[in-house]
C-alpha positions in Angstrom: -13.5 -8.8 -11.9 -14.9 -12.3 -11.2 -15.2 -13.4 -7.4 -13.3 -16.8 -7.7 -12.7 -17.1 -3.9 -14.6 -20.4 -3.7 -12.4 -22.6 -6.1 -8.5 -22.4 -6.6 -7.1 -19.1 -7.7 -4.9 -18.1 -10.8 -3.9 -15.6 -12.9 -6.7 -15.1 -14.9 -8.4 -13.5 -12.3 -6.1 -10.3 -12.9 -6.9 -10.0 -16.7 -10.4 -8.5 -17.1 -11.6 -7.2 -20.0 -12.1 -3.2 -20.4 -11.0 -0.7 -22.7 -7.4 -1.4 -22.0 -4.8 -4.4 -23.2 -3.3 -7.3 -21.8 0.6 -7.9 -22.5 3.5 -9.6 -21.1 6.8 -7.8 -21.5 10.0 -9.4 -20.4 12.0 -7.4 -18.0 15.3 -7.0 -15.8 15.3 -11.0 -16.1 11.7 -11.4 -15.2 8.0 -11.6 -17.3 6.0 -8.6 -16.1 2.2 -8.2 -16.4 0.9 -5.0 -18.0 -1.8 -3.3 -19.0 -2.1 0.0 -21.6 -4.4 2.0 -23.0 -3.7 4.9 -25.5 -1.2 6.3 -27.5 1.5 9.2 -27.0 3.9 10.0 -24.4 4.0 7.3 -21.5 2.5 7.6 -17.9 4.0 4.3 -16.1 1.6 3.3 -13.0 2.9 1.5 -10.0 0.4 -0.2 -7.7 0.9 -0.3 -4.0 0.1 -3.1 -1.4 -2.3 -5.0 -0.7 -3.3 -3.6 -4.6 -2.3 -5.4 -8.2 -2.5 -3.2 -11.5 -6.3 -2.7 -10.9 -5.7 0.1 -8.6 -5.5 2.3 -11.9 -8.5 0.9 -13.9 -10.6 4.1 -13.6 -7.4 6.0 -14.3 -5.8 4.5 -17.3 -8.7 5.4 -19.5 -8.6 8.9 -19.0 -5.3 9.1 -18.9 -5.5 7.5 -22.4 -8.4 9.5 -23.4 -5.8 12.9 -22.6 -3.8 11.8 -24.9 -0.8 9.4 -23.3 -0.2 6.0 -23.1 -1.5 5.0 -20.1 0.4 1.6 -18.7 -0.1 -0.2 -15.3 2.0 -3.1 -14.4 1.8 -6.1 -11.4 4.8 -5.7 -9.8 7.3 -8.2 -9.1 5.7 -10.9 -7.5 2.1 -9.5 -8.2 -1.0 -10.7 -10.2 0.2 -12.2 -12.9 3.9 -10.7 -13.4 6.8 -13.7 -12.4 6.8 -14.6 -8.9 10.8 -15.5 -8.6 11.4 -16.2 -4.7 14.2 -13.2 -5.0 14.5 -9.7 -6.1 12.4 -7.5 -4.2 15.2 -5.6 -2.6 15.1 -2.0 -3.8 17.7 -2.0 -6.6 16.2 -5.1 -8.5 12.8 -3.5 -7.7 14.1 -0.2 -9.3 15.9 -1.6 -12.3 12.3 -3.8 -13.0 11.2 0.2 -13.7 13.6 0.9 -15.7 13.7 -2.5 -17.6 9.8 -1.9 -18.4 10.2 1.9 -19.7 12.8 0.5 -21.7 11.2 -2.7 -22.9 8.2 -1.1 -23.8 10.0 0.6 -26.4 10.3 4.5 -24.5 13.4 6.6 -23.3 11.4 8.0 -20.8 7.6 7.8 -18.9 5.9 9.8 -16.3 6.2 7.8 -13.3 3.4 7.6 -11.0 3.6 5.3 -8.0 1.1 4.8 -4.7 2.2 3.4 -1.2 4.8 0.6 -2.0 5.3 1.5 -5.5 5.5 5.3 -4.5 8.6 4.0 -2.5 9.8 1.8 -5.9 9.2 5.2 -7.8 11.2 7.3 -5.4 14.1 4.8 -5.7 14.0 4.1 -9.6 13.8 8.1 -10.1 17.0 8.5 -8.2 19.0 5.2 -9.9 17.5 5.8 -13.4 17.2 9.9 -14.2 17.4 9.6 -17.4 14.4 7.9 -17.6 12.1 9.1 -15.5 11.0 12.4 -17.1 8.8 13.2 -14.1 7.3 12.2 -10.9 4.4 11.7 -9.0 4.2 10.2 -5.5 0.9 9.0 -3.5 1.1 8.0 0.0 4.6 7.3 0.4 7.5 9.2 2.0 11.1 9.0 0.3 12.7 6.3 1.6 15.1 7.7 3.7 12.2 9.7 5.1 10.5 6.6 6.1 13.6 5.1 7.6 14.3 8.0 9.8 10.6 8.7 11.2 10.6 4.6 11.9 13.1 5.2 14.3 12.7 8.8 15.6 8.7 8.8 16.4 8.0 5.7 18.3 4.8 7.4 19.0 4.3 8.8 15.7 5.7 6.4 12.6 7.1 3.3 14.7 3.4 3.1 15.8 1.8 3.7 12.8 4.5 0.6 10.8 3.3 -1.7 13.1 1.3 -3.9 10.7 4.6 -3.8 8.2 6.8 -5.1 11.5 4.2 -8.1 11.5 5.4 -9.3 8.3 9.1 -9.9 9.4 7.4 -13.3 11.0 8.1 -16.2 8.8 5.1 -17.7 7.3 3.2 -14.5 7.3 1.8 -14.7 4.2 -0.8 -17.5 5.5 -2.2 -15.0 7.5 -3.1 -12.4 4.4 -4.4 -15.5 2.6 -6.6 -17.7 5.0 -10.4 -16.9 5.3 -10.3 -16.4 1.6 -8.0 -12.9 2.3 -10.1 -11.3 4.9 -7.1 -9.6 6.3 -6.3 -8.1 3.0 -9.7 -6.2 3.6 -8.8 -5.6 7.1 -5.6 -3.2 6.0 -7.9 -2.0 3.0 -9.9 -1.0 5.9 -7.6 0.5 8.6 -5.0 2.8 6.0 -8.0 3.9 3.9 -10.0 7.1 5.4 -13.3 6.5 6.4 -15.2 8.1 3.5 -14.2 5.4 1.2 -14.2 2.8 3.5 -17.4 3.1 4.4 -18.7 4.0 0.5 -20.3 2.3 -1.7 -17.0 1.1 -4.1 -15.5 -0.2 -0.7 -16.6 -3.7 -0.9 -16.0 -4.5 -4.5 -12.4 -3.2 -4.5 -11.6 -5.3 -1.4 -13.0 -8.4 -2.9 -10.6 -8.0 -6.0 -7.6 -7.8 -4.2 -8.3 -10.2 -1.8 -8.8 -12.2 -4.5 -5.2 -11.3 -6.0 -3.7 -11.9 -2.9 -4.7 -15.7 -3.1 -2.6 -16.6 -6.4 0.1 -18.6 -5.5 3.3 -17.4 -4.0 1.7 -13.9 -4.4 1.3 -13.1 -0.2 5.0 -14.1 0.1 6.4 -12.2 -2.5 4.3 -8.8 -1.4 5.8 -9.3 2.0 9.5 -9.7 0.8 9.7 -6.2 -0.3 8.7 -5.1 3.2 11.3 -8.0 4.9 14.0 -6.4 2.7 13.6 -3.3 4.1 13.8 -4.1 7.7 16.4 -7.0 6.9 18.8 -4.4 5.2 18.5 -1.6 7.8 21.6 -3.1 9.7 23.4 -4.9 6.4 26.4 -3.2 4.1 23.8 -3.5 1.4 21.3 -1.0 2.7 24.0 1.3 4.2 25.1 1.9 0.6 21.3 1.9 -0.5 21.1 4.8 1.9 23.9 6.1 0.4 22.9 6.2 -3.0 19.0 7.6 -1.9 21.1 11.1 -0.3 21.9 12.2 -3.7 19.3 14.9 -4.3 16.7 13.8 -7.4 16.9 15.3 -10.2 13.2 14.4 -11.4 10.1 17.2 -11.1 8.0 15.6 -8.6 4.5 16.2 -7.4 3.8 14.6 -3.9 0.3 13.6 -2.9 -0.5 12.7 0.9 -4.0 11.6 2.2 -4.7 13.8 5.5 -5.6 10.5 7.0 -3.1 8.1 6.1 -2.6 5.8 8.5 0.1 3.7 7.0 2.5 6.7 6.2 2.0 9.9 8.3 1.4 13.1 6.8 4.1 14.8 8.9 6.5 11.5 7.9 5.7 12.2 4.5 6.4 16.2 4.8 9.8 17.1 4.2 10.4 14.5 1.7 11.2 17.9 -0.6 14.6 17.9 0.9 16.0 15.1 -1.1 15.0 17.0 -4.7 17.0 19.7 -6.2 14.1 19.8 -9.4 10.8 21.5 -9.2 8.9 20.1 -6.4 5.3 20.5 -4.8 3.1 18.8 -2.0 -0.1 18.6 -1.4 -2.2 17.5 1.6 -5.6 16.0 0.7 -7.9 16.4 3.2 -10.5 13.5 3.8 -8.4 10.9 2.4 -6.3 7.7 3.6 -3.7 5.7 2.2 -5.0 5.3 -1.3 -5.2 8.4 -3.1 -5.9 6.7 -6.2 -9.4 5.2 -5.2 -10.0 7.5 -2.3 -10.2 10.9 -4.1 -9.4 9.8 -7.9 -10.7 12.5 -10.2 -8.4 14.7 -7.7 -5.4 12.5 -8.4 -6.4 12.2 -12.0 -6.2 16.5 -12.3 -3.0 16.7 -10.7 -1.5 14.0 -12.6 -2.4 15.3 -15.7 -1.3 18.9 -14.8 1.7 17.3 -13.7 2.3 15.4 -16.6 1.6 18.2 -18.9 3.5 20.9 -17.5 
């Protein structure tokens, strides 16, 4: 990815070339930005935050290569999918999932989601079933998990969201984008464990999705998803959200949890099993942070593939 940090930003940044394509699918009401490699059954990749699609490049080849069609998409509000000033509560967020399996042409994917979109995947497998045919979750507790640790380990969770509780301030997003994103690195920095952070790859993927961060609108529209959350904790709307997450999923589900996550505690994260009925495993990866995905990816590249395969 080009470094375009010392000129104006746009959405060409996002659309490197590799062995992968470039599309725009329209969606749920809104153009979405997505990338694909490969042919066969799907294997739909949700980015989390401060991320954009790119947090699957080294995946979505191999993926491909295993004989699926590999297909990562910017998010609502993301690189250069529509940035519409509303939607990023978590039932327009979840029927954006389903809109994309269905626009790109499949009655079902593999859904695979990190951080953020692990908490979009959790929710579209529970509104959607039918089309998620199978799950895998990195660094992110089910919902209701996440909602309950929040407020019963002020120590533990509460401590740990403290960052997240930041972006309730209005006007926010001008911190993640001044000093050409530098605090986009600085959460890079403190959820990731300190193997990657301190690698060799650490630099490069920071600069890319500080970059991102800089398109316009994109900083407020990453932090709407969180405002939602916290806005809708004491609304009617997010009591039935709550609701509707009890049910127990139906979906196979593989959950993958850094040791060292920072942003979503391991022991936050564990129990999460409670709210699935299908097959359903965990695993603790020792060594890593927040970001599975780059931290420890031919690990996350197995499991998903055994996963998606079984």
């Amino acid at each position: 990815m080009t470094d375009q940090r010392r000129g104006p930003v746009d959405e060409g940044c996002v659309l490197p070339e590799g062995p992968w394509t470039h599309r725009f699918v329209g969606a749920n009401g809104s153009r979405f930005h997505v990338v694909e490699a490969g042919t066969g059954p799907m294997v739909l990749f949700l980015h989390g935050f401060p991320e954009y699609w790119y947090a699957w490049k080294d995946l979505l080849p191999s993926v491909a290569d295993a004989g699926f069609r590999a297909v990562a998409v910017d998010l609502r509000g993301y690189g250069a999918s529509d940035k519409p000033p509303r939607g990023y509560d978590g039932y327009t967020l979840a029927a954006d999932v389903a809109g994309l399996i269905r626009a790109l042409g499949e009655r079902s994917a593999t859904l695979v989601g990190t951080g953020a979109g692990g908490l979009i995947a959790w929710t579209a497998a529970s509104f959607h079933p039918t089309l998620v045919r199978r799950l895998v979750v990195l660094g992110a507790p089910h919902p209701l998990r996440l909602r309950a640790a929040i407020f019963a380990d002020p120590r533990g969770q509460f401590s740990a969201a403290t960052a997240t509780l930041k972006f309730q301030l209005p006007r926010y997003e001008h911190v993640l984008t001044r000093d050409e994103g530098a605090e986009v690195e600085q959460i890079l920095r403190r959820w990731g464990g300190e193997r990657w952070v301190n690698g060799p790859e650490f630099e490069a993927y920071a600069r890319c999705c500080r970059v991102a961060m800089q398109i316009p609108q994109a900083a407020f529209c990453a932090l709407e998803g969180y405002r939602w959350a916290f806005r809708s904790a004491l609304r009617l709307h997010g009591y039935r959200f709550v609701k509707l997450m009890q049910k127990p999923l139906v979906t196979p589900t593989l959950q993958l949890h850094g040791a060292l996550d920072a942003a979503s505690l391991p022991r936050t994260a564990q129990g999460s099993g409670r709210y699935v009925s299908a097959p359903y495993e965990w695993r603790l990866l020792d060594g890593v942070g927040h970001f599975p995905h780059v931290e420890a990816r031919d690990l996350v590249l197995g499991e998903v593939l055994r996963w998606t395969k079984s």
